[in-house]
Rosetta silent file (secondary structure, phi, psi, omega in degrees, C-alpha in Angstrom):
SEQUENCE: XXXXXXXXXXXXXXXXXXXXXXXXXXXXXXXXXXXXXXXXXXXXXXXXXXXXXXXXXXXXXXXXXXXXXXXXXXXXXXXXXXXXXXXXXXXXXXXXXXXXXXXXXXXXXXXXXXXXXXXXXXXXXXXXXXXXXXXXXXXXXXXXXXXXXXXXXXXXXXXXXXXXXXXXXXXXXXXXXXXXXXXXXXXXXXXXXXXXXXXXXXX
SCORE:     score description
SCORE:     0.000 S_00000001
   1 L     0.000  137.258  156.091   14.668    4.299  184.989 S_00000001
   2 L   -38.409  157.178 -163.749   13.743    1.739  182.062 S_00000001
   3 L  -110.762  139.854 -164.155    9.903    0.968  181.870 S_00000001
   4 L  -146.640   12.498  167.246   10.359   -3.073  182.455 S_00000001
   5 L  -174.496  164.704 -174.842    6.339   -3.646  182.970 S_00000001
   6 H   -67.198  -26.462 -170.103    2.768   -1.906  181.861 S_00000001
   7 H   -92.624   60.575  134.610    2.644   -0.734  186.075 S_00000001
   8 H  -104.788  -41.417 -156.331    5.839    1.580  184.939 S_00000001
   9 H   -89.841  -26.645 -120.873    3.968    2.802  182.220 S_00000001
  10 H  -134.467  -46.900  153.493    0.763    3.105  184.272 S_00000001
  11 H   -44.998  -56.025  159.744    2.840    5.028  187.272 S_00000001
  12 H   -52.045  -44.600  175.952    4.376    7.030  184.841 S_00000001
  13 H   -69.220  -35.835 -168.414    1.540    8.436  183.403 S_00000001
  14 H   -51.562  -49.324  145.576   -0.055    9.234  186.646 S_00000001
  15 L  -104.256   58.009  178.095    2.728   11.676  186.984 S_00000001
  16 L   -90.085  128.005 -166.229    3.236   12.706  184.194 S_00000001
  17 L  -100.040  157.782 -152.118    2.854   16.700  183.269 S_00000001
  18 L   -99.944  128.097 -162.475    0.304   17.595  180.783 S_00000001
  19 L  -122.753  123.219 -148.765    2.046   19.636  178.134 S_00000001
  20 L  -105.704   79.602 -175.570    0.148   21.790  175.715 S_00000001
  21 L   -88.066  151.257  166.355    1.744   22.509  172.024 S_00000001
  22 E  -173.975  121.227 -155.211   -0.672   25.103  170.559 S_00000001
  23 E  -162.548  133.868  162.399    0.382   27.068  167.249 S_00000001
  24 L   -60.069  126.838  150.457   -0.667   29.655  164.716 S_00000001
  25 L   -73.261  163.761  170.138    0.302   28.469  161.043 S_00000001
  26 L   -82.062  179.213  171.640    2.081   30.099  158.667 S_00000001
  27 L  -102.674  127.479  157.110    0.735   31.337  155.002 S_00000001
  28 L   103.716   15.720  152.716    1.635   30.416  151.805 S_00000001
  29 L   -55.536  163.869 -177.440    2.714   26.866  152.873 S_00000001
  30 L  -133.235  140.980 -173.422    2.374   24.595  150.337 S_00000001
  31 L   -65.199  171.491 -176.954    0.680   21.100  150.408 S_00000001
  32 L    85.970  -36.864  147.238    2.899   17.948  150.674 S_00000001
  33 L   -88.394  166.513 -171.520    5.825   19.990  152.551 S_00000001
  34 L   -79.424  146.035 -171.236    7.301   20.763  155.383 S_00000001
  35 E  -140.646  130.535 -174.345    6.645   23.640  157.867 S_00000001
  36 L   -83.086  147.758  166.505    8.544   24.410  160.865 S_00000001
  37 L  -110.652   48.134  171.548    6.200   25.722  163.628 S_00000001
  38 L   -77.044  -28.447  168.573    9.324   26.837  165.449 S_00000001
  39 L  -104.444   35.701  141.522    8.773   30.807  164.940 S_00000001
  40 L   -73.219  129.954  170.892    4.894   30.191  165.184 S_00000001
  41 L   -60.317  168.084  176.876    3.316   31.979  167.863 S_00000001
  42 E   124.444 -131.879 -169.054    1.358   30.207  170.575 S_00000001
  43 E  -139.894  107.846    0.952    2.549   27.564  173.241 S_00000001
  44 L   -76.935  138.662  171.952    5.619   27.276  173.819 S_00000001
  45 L    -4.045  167.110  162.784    6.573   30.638  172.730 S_00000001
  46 L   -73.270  129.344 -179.792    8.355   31.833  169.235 S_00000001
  47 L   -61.423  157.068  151.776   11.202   29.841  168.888 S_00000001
  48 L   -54.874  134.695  168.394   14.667   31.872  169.044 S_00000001
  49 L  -113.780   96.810  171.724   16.963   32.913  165.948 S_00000001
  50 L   -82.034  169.411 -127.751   20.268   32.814  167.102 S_00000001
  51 L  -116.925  -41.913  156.219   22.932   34.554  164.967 S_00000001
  52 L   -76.197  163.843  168.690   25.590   31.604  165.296 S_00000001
  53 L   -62.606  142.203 -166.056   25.570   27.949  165.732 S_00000001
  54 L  -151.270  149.954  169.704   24.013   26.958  169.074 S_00000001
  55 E   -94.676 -179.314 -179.928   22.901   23.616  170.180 S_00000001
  56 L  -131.557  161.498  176.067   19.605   23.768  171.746 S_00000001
  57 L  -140.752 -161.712 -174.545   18.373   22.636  175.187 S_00000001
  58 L   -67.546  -58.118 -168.629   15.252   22.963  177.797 S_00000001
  59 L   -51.560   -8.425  155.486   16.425   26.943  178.457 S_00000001
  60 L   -43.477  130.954  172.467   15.582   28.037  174.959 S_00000001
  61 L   -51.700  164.155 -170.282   13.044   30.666  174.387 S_00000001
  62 L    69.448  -43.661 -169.022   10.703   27.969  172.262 S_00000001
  63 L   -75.736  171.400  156.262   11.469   24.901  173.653 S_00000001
  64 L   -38.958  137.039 -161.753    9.771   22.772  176.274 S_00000001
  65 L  -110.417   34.741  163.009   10.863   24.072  180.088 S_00000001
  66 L   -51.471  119.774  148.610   11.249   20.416  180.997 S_00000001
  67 L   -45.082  123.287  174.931   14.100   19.269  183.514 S_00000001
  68 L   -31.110  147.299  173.298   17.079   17.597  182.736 S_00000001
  69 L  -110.006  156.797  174.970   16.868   14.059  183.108 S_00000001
  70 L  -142.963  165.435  167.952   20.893   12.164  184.611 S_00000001
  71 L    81.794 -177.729  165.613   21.787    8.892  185.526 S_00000001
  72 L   -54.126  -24.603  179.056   19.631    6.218  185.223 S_00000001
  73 L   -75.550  157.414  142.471   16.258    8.080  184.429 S_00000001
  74 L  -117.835 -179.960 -178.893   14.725    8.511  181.179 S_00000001
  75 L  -137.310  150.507 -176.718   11.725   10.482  179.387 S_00000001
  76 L  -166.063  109.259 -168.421    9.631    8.990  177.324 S_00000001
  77 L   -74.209  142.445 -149.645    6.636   10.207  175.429 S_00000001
  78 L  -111.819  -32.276 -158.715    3.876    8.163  176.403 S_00000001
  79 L  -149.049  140.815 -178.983    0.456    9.889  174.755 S_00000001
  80 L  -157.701  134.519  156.750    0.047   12.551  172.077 S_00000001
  81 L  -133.839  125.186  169.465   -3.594   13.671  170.758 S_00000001
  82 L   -88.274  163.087  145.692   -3.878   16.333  168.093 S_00000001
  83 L  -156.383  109.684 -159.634   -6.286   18.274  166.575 S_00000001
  84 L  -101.306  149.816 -158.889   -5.466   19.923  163.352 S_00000001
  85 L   -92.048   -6.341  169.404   -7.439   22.460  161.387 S_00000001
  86 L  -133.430  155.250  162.344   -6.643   19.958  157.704 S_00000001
  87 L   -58.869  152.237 -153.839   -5.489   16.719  157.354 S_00000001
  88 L  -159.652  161.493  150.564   -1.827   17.058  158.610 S_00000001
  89 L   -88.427  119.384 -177.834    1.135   15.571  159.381 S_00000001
  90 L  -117.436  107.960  178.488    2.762   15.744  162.818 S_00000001
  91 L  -126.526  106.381  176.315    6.635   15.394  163.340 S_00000001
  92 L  -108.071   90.810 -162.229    8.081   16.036  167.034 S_00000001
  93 L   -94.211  172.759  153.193   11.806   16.054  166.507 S_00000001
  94 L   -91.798  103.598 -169.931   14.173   16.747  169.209 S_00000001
  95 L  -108.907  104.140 -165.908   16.097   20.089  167.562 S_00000001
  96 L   -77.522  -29.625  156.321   19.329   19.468  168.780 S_00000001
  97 E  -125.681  174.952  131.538   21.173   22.970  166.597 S_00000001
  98 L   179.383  149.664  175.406   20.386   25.463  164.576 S_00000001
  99 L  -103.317  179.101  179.956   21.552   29.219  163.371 S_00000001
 100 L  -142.639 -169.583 -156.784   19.912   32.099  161.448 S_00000001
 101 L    52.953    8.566  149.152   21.768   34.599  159.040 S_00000001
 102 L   -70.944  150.887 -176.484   21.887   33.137  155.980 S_00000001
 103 L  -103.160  154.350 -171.718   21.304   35.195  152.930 S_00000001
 104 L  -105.502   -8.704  171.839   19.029   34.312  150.245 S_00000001
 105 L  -139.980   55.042 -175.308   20.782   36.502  148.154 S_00000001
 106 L  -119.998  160.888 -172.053   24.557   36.572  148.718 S_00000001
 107 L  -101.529  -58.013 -169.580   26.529   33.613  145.983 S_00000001
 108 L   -36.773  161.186  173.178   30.081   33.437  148.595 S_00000001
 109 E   -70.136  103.677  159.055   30.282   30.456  150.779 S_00000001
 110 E   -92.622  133.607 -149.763   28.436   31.185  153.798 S_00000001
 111 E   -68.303  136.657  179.746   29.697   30.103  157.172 S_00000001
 112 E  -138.192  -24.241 -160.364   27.341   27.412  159.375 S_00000001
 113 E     0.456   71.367 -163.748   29.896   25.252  161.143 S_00000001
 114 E  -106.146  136.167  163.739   27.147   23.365  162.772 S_00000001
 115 E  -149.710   99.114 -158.665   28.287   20.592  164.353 S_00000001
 116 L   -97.014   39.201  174.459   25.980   17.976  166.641 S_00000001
 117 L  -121.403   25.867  170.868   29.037   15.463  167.687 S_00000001
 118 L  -144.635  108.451  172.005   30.350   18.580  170.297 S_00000001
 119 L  -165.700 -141.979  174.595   28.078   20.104  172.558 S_00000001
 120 L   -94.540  178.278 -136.617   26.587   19.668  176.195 S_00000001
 121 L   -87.183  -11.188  137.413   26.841   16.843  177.797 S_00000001
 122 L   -19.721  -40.324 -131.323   23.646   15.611  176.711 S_00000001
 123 H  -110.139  -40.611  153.730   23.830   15.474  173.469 S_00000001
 124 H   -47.364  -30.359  163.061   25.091   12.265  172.882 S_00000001
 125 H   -54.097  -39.837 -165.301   22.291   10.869  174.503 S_00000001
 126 H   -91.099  -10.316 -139.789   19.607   12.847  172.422 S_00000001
 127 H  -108.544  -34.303 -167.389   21.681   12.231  169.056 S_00000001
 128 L    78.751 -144.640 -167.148   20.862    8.114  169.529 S_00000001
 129 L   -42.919  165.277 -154.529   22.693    5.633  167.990 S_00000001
 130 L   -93.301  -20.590  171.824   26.707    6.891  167.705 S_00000001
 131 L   -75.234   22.793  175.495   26.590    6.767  163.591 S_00000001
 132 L    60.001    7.132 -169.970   24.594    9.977  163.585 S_00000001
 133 L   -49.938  -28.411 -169.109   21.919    7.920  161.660 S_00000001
 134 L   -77.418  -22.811  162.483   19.202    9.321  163.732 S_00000001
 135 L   -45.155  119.136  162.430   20.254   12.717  162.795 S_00000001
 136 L  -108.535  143.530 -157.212   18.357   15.058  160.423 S_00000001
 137 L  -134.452  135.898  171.740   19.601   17.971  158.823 S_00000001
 138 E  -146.279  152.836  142.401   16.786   20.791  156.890 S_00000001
 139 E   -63.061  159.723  173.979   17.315   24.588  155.354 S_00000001
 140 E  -157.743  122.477 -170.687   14.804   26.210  157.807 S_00000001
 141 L  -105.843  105.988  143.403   13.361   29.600  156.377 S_00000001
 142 L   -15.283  -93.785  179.069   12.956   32.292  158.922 S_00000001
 143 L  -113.267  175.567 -178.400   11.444   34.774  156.330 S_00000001
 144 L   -77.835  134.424  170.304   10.597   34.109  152.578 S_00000001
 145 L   -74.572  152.880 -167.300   13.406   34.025  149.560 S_00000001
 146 L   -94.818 -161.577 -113.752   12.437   35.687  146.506 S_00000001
 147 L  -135.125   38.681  156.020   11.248   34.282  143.368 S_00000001
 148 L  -129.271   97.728  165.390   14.432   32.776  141.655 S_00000001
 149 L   -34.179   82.967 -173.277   14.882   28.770  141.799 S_00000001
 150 L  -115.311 -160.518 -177.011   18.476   28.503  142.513 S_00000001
 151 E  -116.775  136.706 -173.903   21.032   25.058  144.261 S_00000001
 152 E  -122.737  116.245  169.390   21.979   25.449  147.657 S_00000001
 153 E  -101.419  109.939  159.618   25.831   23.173  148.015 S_00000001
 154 E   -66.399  127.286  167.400   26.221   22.370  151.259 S_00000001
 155 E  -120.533  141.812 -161.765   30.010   20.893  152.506 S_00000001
 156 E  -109.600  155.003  159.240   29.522   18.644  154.756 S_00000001
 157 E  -129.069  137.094 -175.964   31.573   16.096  157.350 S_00000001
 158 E   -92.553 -155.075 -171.690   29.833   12.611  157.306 S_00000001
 159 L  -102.679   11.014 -179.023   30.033   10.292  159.927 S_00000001
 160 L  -113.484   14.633  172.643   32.993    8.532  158.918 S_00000001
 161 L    90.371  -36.810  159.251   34.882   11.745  159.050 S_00000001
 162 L   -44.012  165.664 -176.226   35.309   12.400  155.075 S_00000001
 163 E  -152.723  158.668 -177.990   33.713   15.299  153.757 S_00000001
 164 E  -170.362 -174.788 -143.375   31.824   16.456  150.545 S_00000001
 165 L  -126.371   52.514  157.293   29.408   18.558  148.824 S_00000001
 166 L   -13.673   90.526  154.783   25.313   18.090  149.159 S_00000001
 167 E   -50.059  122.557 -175.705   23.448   20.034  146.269 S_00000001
 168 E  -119.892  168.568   13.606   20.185   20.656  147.848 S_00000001
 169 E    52.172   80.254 -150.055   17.631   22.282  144.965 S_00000001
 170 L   -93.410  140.418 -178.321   15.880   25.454  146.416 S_00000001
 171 L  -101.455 -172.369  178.448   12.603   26.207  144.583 S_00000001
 172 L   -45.182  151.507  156.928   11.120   29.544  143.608 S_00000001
 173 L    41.097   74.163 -168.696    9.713   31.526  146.258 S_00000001
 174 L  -111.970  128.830 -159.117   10.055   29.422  149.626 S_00000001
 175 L   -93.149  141.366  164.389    7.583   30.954  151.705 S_00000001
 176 L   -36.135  148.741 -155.670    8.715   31.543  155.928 S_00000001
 177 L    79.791  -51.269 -169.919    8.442   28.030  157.936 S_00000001
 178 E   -49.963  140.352 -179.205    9.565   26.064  155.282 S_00000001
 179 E  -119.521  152.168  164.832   12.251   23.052  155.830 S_00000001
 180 E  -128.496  137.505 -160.374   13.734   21.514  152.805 S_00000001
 181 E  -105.541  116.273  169.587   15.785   17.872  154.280 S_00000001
 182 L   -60.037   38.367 -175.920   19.513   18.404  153.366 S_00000001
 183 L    -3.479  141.588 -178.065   19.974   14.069  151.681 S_00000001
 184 L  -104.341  126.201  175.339   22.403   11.687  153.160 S_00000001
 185 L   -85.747  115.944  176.743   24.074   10.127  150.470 S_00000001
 186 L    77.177 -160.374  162.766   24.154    5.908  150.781 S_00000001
 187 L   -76.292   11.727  179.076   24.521    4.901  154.618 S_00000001
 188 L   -57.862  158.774  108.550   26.832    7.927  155.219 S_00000001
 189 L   -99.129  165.797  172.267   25.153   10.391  157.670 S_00000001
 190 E  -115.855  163.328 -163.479   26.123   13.746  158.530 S_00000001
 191 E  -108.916  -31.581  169.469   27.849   15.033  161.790 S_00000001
 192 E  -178.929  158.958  176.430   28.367   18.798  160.192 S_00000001
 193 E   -98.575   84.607 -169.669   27.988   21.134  158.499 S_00000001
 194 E   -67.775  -46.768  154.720   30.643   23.720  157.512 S_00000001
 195 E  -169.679 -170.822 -174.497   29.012   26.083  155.294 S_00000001
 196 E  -130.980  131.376  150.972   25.896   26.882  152.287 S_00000001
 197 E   -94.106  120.981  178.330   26.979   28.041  149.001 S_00000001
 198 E   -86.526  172.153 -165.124   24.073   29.572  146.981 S_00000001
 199 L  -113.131  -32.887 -173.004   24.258   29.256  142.684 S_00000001
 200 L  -165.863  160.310  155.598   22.783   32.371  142.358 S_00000001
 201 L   -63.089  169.172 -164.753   20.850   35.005  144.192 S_00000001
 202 L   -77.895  -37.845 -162.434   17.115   34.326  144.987 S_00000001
 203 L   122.957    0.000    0.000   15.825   37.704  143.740 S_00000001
């Protein structure tokens, strides 16, 4: 149900379960960017690499083992305290796809069809407003690329159904963890993702 007074929120918390993130970092991060801790060890588990596109949900190895919410209920994150080993940044996305098996050093169009406006039945719910604005799209590096800066062209379908070509700018040496945020051109968002061209190998 909607929270429609502070004794919802005050009710809620009382049962509310107390959920633990706790994660190893990676090395060779760099300051100022981003780092997934989804294949960091710890609590909840090392995230999954699946080999294809997959949406993701509570039964993923990594994710939270929360229960579906239906209906009328919601979730709603109420209280978050950190404690970080540097000054940090904290970003708790909901990661609605992702795949693994791109190569860092093949040049051919490699296949992603990722697409978060088809899935489980969910997923419109989690995606928020219906222009995909709420969406975010990053590369996410599994292991490290070698030590040649090359352009990663993404083609894309936006949210008005047209489609086109994202350049993304990969630097030297992108260490494992790292996300680089695929840009939305204008108010377009995107809906999918069809495949990554690389410019060159990595190295």
């Amino acid at each position: 149900m909607a929270f429609t007074s502070p004794s919802d929120i005050i009710i809620a918390l009382a049962a509310a379960p107390d959920i633990q993130h706790i994660k190893s970092g990676f090395a060779s991060q760099l300051i100022g960017l981003m780092t997934s801790l989804w294949r960091a060890t710890g609590t909840p588990a090392q995230g999954a690499i699946p080999g294809a596109w997959a949406i993701c949900d509570n039964t993923l190895l990594g994710c939270y083992p929360l229960p579906s919410k239906t209906g009328p209920q919601a979730r709603a994150l109420l209280y978050m305290d950190g404690t970080f080993p540097i000054q940090n940044g904290f970003v708790m996305p909901d990661r609605l796809g992702h795949m693994g098996g791109l190569n860092g050093t093949l040049t051919t169009a490699q296949t992603v069809n990722g697409d978060v406006s088809v899935g489980t039945s969910n997923l419109a719910l989690r995606r928020g407003v219906s222009d995909f604005t709420n969406v975010r799209w990053f590369l996410e590096w599994y292991t490290a690329t070698g030590v040649t800066g090359i352009n990663a062209t993404c083609a894309v379908t936006y949210s008005d159904n047209s489609t086109g070509n994202i350049v993304v700018a990969l630097p030297a040496s992108v260490a494992a963890g790292r996300m680089i945020e695929i840009p939305t051109p204008g108010p377009l968002a995107i809906k999918s993702i069809q495949s990554v061209t690389l410019s060159a190998t990595t190295g």
